[in-house]
N, C-alpha and C positions, 0 to 999 in steps of 0.2 A: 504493500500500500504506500509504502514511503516515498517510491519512482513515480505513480500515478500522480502523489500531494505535491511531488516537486515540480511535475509536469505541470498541472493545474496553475502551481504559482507561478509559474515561468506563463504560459500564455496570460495569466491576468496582469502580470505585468507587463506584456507588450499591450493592453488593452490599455494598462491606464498611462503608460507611457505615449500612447496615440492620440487620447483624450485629452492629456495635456497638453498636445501640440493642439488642440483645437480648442481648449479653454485661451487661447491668445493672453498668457501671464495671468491665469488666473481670476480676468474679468467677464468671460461667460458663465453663469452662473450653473448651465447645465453639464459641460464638458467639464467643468469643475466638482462638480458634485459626484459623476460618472469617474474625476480622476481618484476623487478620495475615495470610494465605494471599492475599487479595483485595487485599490493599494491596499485596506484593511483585509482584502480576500487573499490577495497576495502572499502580503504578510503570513498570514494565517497560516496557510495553506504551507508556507515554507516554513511556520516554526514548528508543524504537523512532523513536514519532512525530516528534521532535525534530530528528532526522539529517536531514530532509526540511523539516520549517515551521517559521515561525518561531517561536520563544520566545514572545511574545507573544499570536499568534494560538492556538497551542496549550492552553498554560497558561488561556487564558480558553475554551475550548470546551471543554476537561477537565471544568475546576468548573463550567462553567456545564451540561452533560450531567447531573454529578452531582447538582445541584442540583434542576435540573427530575426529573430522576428519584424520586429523594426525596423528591419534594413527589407525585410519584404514588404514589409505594408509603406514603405517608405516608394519602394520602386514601384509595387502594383496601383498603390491609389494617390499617392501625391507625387508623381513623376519626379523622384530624382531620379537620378541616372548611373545605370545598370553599364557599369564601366568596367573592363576585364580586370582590374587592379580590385576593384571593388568587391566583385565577386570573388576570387581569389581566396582576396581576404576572410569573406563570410565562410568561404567551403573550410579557411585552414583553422577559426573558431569552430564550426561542427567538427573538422575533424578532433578536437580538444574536446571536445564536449563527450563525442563516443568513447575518446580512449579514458576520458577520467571514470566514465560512465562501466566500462570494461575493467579498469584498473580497481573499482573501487573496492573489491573482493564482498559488497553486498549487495 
């Protein structure tokens, strides 16, 4: 259950990490409200994960979920740009993410 709860916090945090790009600093009141709802589940959901894996393993599969997510929802709906450097970069973050994943002996 502990992979699932990390899982979980990892997409809510690309959820409320998107949210906040659309609360524009905090002055929409609903993107805002959507960012702090996502962050509390987030949270959650990762100190669920915690009971189970390590501090370390976790905490880097977290950000590193959110990260790579962000960088999709960044290219699919707000057109940044999908630049071979760029991708690169995000495949050699998952590649991190599987081996911490594989390494982690739980």
């Amino acid at each position: 259950m502990a992979w699932i709860f990390l899982g979980i916090a990892g997409l809510f945090e690309v959820i409320w990490a998107t949210s906040m790009k659309y609360s524009e600093g905090f002055t929409k009141l609903g993107p805002t409200a959507i960012t702090v709802a996502a962050m509390v589940v987030s949270f959650a959901f990762l100190s669920f994960s915690l009971k189970a894996l390590p501090l370390g393993t976790a905490y880097a599969i977290w950000t590193g979920i959110g990260a790579a997510g962000a960088f999709v929802v960044g290219v699919m709906f707000m057109g940044e740009a999908a630049t071979l450097g760029r991708i690169v970069s995000i495949l050699l973050l998952v590649s991190g993410i599987v081996g911490l994943k594989l390494s982690s002996g739980v």
